[in-house]
TIRO-2110 file (N, C-alpha, C; in Angstrom, 1 decimal):
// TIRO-2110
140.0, 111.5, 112.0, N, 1, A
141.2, 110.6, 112.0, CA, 1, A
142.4, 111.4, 111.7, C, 1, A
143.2, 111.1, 112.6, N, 2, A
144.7, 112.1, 112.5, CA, 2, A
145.6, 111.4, 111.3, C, 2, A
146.5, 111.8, 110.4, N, 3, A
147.3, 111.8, 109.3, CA, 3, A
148.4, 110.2, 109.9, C, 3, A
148.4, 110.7, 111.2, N, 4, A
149.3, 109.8, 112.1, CA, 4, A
149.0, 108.2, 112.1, C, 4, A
147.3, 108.0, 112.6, N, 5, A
146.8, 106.7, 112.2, CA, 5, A
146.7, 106.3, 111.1, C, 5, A
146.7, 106.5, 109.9, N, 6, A
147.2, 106.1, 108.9, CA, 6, A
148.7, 106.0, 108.2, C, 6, A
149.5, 106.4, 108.6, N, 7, A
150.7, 106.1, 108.3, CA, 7, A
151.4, 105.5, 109.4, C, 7, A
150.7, 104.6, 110.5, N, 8, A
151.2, 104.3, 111.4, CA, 8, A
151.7, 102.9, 111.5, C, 8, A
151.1, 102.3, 110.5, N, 9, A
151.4, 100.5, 110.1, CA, 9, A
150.6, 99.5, 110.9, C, 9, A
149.2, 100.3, 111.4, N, 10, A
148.3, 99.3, 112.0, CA, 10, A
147.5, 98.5, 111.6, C, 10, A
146.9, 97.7, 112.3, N, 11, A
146.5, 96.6, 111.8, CA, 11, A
145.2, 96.7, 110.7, C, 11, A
144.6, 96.5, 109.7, N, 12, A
143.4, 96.7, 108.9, CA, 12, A
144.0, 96.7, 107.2, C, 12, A
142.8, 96.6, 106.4, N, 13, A
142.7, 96.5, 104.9, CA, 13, A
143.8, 97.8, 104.6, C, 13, A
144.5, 97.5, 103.5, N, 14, A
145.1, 98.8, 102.5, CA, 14, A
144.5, 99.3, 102.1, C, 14, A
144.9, 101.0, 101.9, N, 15, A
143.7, 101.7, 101.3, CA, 15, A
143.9, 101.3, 99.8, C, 15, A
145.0, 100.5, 98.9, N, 16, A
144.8, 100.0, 97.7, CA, 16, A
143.8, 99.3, 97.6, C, 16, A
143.9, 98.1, 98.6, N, 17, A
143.0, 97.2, 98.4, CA, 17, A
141.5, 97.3, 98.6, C, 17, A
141.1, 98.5, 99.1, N, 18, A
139.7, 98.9, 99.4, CA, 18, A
139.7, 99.7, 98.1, C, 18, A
140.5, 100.7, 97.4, N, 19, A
140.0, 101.4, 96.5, CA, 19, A
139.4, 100.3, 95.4, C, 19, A
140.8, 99.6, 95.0, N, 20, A
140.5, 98.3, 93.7, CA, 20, A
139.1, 97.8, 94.1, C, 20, A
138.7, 97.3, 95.4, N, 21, A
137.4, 96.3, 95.6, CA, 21, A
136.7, 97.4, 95.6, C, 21, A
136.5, 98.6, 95.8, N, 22, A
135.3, 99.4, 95.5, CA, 22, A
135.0, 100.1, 94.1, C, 22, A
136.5, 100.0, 93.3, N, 23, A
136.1, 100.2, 92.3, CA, 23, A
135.8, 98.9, 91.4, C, 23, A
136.3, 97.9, 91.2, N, 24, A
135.4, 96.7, 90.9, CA, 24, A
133.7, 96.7, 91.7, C, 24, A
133.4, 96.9, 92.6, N, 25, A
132.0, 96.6, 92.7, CA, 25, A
131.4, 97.5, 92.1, C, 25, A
131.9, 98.8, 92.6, N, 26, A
131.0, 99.6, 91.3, CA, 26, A
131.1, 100.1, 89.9, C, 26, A
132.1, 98.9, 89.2, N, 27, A
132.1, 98.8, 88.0, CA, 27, A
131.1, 97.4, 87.9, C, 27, A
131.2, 96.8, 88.3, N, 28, A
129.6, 95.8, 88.8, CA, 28, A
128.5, 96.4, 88.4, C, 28, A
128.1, 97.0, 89.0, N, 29, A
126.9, 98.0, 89.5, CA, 29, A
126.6, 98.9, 87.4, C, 29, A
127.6, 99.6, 87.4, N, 30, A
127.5, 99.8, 86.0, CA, 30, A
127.1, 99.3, 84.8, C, 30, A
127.7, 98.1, 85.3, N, 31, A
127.7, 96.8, 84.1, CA, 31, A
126.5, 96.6, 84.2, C, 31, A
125.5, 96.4, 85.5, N, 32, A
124.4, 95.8, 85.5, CA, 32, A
123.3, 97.1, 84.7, C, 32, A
123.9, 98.1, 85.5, N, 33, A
122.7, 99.8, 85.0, CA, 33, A
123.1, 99.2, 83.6, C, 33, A
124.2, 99.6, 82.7, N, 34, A
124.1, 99.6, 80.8, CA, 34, A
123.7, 97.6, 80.5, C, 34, A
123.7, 96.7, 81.2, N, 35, A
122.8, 95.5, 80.5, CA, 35, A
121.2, 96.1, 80.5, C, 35, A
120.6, 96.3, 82.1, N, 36, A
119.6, 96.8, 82.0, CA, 36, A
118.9, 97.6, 80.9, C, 36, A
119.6, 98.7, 81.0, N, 37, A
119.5, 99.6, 79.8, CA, 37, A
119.3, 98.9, 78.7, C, 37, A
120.2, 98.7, 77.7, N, 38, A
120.5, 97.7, 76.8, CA, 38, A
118.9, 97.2, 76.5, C, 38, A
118.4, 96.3, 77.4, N, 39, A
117.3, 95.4, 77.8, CA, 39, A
116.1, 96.4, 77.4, C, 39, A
116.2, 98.0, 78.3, N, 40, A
114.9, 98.9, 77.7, CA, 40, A
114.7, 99.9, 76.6, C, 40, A
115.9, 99.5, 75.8, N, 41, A
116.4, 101.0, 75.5, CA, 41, A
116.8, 101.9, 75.9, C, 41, A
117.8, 102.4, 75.0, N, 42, A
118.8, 103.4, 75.4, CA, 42, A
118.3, 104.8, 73.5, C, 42, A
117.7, 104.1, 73.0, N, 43, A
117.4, 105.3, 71.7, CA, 43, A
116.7, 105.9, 72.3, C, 43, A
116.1, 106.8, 71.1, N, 44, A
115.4, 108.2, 71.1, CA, 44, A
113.8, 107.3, 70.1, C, 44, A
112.5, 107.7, 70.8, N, 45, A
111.3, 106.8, 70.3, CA, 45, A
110.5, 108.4, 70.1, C, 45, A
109.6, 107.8, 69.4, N, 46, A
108.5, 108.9, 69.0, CA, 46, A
108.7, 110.0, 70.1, C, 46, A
108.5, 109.3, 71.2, N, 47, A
107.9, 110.3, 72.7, CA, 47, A
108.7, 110.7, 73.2, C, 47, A
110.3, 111.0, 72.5, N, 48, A
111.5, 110.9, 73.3, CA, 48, A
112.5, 109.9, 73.7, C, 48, A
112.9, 110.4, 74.7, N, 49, A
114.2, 109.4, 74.8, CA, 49, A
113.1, 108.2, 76.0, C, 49, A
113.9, 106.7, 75.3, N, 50, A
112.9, 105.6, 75.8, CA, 50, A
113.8, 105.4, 77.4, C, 50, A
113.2, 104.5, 77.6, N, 51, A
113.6, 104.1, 79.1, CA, 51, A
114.6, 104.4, 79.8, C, 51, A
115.8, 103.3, 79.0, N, 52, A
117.3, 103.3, 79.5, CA, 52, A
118.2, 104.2, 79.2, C, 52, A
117.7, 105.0, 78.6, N, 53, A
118.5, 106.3, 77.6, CA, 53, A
119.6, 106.9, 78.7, C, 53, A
118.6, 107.7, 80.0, N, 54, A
119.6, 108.3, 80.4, CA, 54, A
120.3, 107.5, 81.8, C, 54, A
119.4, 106.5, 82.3, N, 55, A
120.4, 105.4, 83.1, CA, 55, A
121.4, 104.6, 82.1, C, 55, A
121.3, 104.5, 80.7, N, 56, A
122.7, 104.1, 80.2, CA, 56, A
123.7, 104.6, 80.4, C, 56, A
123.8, 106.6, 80.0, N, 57, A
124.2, 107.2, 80.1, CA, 57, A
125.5, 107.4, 81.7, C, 57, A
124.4, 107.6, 82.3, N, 58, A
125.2, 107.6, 84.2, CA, 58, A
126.2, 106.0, 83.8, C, 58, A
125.4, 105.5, 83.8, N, 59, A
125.8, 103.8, 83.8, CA, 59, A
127.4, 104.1, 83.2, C, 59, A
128.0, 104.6, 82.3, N, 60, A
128.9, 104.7, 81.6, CA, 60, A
129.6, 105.5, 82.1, C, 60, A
129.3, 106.7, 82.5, N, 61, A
129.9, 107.8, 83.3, CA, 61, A
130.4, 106.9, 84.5, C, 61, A
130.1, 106.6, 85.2, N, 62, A
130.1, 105.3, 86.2, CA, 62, A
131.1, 104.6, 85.9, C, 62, A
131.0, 103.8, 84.7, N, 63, A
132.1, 102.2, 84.0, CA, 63, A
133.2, 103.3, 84.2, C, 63, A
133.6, 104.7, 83.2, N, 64, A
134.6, 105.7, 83.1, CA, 64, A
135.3, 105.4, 84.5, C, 64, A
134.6, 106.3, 85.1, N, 65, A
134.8, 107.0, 86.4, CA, 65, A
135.8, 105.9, 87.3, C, 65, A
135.0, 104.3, 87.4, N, 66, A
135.9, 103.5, 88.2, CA, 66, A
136.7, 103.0, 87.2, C, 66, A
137.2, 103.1, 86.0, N, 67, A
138.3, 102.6, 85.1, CA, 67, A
139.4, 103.6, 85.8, C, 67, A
139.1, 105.1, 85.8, N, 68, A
140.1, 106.1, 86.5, CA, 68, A
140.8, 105.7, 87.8, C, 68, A
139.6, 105.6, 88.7, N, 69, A
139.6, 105.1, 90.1, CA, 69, A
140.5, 103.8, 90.2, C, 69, A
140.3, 102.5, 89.4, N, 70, A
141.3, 101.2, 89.2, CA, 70, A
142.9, 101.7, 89.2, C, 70, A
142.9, 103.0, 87.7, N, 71, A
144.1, 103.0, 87.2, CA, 71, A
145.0, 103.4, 88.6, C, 71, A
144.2, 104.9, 89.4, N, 72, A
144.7, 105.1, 90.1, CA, 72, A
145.3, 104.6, 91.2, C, 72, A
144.4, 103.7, 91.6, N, 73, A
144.6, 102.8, 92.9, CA, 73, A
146.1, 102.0, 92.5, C, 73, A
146.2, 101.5, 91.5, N, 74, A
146.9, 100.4, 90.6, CA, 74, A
148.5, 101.2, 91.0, C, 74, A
148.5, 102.4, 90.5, N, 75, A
149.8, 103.3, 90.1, CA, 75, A
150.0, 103.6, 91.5, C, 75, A
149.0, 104.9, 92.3, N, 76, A
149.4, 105.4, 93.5, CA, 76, A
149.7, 104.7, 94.7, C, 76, A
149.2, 104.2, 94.8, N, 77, A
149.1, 103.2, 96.1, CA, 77, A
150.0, 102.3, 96.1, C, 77, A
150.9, 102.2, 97.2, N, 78, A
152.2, 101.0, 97.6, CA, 78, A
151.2, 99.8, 98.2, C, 78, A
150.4, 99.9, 98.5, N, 79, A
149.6, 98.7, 99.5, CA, 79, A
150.0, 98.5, 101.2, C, 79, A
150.8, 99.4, 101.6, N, 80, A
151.0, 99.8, 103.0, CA, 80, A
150.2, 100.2, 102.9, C, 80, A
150.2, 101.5, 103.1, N, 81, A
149.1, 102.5, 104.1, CA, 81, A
147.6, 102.0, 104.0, C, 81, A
147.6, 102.4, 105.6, N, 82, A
146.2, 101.5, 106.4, CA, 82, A
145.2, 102.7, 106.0, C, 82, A
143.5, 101.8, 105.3, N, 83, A
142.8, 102.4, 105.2, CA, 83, A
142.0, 102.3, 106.6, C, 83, A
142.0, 101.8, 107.4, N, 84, A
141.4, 101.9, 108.5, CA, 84, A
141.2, 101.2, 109.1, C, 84, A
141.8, 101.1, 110.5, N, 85, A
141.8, 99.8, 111.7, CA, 85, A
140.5, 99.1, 111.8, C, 85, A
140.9, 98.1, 111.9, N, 86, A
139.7, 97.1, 112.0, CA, 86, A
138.7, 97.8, 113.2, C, 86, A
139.4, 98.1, 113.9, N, 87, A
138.8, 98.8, 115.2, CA, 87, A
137.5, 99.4, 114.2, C, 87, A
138.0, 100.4, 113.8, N, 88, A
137.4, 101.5, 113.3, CA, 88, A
136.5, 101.5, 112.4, C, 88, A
136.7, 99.9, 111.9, N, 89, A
135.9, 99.4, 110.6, CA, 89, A
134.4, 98.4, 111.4, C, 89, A
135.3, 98.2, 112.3, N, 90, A
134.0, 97.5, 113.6, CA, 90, A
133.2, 98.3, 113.9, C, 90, A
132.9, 99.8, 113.9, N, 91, A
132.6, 100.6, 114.4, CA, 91, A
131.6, 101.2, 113.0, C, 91, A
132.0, 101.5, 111.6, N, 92, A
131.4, 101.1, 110.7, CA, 92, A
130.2, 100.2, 110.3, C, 92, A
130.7, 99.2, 110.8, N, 93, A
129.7, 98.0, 110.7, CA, 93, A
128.3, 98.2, 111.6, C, 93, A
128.8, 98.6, 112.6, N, 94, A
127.9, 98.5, 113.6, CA, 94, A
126.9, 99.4, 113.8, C, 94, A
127.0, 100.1, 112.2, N, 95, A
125.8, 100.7, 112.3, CA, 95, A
125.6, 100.6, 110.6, C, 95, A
125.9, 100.0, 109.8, N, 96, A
125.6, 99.3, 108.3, CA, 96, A
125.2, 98.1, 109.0, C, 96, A
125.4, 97.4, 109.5, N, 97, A
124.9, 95.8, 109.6, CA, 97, A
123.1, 96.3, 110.1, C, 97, A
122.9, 97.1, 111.3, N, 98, A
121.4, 97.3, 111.6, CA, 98, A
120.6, 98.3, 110.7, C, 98, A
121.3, 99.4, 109.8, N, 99, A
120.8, 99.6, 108.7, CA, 99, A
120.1, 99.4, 107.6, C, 99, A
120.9, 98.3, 107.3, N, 100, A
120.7, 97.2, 106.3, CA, 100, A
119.7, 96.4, 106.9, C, 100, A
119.4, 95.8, 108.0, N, 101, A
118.3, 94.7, 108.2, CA, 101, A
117.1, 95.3, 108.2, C, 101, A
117.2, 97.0, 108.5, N, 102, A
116.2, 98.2, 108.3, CA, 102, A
116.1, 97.7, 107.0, C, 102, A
116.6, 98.3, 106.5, N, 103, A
116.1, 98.3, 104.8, CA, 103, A
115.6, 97.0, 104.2, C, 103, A
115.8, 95.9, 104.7, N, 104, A
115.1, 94.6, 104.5, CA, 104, A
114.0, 94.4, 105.0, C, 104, A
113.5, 95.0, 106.6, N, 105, A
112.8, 94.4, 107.4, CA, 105, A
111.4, 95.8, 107.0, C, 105, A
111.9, 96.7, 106.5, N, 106, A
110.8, 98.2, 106.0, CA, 106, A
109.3, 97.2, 105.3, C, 106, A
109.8, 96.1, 104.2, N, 107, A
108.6, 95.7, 103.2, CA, 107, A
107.5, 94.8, 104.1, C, 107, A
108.2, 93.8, 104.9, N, 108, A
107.7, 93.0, 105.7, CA, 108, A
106.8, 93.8, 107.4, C, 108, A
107.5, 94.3, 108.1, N, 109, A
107.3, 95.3, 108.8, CA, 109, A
106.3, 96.1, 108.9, C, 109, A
106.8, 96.7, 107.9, N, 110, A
106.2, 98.3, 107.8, CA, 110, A
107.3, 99.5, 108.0, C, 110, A
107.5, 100.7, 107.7, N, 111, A
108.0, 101.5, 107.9, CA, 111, A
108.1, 102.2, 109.3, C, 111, A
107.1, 102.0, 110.4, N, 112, A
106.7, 102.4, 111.8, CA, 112, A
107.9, 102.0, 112.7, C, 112, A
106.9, 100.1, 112.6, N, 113, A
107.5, 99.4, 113.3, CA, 113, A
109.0, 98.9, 113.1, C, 113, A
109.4, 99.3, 111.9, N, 114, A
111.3, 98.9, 111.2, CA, 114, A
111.5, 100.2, 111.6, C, 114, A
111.2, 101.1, 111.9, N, 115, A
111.8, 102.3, 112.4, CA, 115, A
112.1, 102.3, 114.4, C, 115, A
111.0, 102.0, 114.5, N, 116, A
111.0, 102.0, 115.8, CA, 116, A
112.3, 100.9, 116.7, C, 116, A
112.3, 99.8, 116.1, N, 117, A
113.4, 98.7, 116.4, CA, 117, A
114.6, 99.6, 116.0, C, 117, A
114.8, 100.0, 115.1, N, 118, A
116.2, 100.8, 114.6, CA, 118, A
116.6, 101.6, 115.6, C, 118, A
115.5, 102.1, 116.0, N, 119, A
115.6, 103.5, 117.5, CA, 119, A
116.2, 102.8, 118.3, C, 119, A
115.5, 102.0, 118.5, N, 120, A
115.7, 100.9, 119.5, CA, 120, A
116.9, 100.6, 119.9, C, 120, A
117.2, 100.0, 119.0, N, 121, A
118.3, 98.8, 118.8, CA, 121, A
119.8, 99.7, 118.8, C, 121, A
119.7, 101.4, 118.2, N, 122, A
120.8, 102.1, 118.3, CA, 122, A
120.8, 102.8, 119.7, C, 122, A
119.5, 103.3, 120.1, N, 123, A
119.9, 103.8, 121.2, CA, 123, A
120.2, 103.1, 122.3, C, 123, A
119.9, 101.6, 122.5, N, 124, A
119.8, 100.7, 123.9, CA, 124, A
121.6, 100.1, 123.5, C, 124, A
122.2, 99.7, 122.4, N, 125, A
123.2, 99.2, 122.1, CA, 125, A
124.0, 99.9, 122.1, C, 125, A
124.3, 101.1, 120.8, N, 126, A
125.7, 102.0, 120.8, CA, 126, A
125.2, 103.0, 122.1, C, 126, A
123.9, 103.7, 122.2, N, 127, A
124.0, 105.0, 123.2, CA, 127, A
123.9, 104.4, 124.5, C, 127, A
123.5, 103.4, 125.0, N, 128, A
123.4, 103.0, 126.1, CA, 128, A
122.1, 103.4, 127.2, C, 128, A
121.2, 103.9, 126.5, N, 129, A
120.1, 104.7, 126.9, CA, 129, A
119.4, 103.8, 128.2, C, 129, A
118.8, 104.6, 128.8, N, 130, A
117.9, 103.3, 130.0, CA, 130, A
116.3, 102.7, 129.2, C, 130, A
116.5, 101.8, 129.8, N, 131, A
115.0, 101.3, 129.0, CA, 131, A
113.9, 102.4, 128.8, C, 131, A
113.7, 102.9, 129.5, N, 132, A
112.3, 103.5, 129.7, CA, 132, A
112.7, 104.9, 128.8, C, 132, A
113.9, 105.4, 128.2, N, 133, A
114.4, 106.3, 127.2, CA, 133, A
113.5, 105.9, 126.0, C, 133, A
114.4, 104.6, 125.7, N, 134, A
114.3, 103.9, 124.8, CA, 134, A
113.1, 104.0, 124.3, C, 134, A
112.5, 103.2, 125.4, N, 135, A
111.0, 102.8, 124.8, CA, 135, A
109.9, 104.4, 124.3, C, 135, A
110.2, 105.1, 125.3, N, 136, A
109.7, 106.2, 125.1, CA, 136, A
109.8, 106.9, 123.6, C, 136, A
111.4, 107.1, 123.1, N, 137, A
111.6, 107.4, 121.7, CA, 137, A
111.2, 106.7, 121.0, C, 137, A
111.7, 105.2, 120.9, N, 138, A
111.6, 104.3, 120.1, CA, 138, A
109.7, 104.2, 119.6, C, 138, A
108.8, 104.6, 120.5, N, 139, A
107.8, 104.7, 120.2, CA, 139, A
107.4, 105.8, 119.7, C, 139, A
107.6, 107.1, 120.2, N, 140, A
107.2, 108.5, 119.9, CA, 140, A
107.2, 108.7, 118.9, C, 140, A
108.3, 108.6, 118.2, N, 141, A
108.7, 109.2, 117.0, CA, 141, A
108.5, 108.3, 115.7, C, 141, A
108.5, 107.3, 115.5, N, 142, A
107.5, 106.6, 114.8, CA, 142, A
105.8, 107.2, 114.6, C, 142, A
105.3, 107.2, 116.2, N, 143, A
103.6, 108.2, 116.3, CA, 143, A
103.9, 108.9, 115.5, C, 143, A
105.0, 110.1, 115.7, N, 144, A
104.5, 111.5, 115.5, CA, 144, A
104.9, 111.3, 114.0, C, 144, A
106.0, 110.4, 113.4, N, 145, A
105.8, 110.6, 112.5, CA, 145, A
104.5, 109.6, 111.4, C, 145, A
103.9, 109.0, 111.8, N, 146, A
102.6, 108.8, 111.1, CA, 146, A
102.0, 109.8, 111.4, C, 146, A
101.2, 110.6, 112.2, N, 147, A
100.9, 111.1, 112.4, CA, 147, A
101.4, 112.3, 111.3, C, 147, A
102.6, 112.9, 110.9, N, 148, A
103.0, 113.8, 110.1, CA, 148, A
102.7, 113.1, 109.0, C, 148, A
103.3, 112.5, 108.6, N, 149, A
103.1, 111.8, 107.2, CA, 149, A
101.5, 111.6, 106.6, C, 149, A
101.1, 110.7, 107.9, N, 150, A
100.1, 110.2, 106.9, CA, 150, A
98.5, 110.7, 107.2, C, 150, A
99.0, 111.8, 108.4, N, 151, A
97.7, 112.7, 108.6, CA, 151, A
97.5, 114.1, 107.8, C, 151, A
99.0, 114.8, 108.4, N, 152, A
98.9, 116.1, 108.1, CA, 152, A
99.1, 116.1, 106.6, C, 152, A
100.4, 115.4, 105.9, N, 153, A
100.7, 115.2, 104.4, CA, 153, A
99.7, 114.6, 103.6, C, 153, A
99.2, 113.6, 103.6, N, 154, A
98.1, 112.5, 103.4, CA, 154, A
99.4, 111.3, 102.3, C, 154, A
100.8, 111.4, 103.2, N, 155, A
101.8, 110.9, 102.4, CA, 155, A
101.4, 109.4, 103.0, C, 155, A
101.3, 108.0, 102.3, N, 156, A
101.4, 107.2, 102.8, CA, 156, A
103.0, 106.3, 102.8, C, 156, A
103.3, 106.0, 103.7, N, 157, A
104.2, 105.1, 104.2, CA, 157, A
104.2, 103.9, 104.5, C, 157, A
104.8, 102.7, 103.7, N, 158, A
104.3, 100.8, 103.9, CA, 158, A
104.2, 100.8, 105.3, C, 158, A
103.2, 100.2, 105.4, N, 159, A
103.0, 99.8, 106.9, CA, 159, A
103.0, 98.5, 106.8, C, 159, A
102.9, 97.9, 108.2, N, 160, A
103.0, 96.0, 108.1, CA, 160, A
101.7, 95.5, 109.1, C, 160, A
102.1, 94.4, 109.5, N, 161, A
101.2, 93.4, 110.1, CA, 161, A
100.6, 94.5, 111.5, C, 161, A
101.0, 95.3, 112.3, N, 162, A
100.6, 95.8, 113.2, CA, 162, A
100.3, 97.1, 112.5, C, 162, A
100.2, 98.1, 111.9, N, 163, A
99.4, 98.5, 111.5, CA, 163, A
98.2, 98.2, 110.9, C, 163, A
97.9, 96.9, 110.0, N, 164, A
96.6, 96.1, 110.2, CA, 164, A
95.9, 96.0, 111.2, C, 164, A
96.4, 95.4, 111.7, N, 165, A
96.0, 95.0, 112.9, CA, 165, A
95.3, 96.2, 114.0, C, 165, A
95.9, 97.5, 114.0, N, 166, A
95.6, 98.7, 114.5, CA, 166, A
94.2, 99.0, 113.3, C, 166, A
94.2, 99.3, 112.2, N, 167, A
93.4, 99.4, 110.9, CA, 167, A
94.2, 101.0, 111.1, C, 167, A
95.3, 101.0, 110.9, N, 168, A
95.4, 102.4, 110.9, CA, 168, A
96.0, 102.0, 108.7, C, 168, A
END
């Protein structure tokens, strides 16, 4: 991205307003690591340090870290300058939105078959691939990788209803 599209006054979020919201959520995220913690312990027990010792730790490094990140957003930033055209942020999305249903659809699925759709679904949608690409990768590499994993490694990987179903 050139220096130019962002100081150009186009349409999309402030990069204020993206810093602030990202550092509020992951001062969120913090808050929840040091309750956590809190919950398992954060001392030093016979055996060492107990559970939440060193995730309190980060957890706090973390709370710091976006207190800095707030101040600065707060002080530096006028709230013009564009953190990135919606365009651009559509473009973002559109590969976090099918990521993310990856990462939900992996437990239910299986790791094969949520992989193979992901192939799928990026190469036939953003790449434009012809079906018969598609299908070819979208299946292959899923194989080869059971096949690496759970032959050659003896690493197992969740599998789902069609792996049953195979008894692999």
């Amino acid at each position: 991205m050139s220096e130019s599209s962002h100081s150009s006054g186009g349409a999309g979020p402030s990069h204020r307003s993206v810093e602030i919201g990202v550092a509020l959520f992951m001062t969120l995220l913090a808050a929840v690591g040091i309750a956590g913690s809190l919950k398992v312990g954060i001392g030093w027990g016979a055996e060492g340090p107990k559970a939440g010792f060193f995730p309190f730790y980060i957890s706090v490094i973390v709370l710091i870290s976006c207190a800095v990140n707030l101040v600065q957003a707060v002080r530096e930033f006028t709230g013009r300058e564009v953190f990135a055209s919606w365009g651009q942020l559509r473009q973002v999305f559109s590969v976090v939105i099918p990521t993310t249903v990856y990462v939900f659809a992996v437990p239910s699925l299986g790791m094969y078959m949520s992989s193979g759709l992901l192939i799928a679904v990026f190469m036939k949608w953003i790449g434009r691939y012809s079906w018969l690409i598609v299908a070819a990768i979208a299946i292959g590499v899923p194989i080869i990788t059971y096949v690496m994993f759970e032959r050659w490694f003896l690493v197992p990987l969740p599998k789902g209803p069609l792996e049953d179903w195979l008894g692999l």
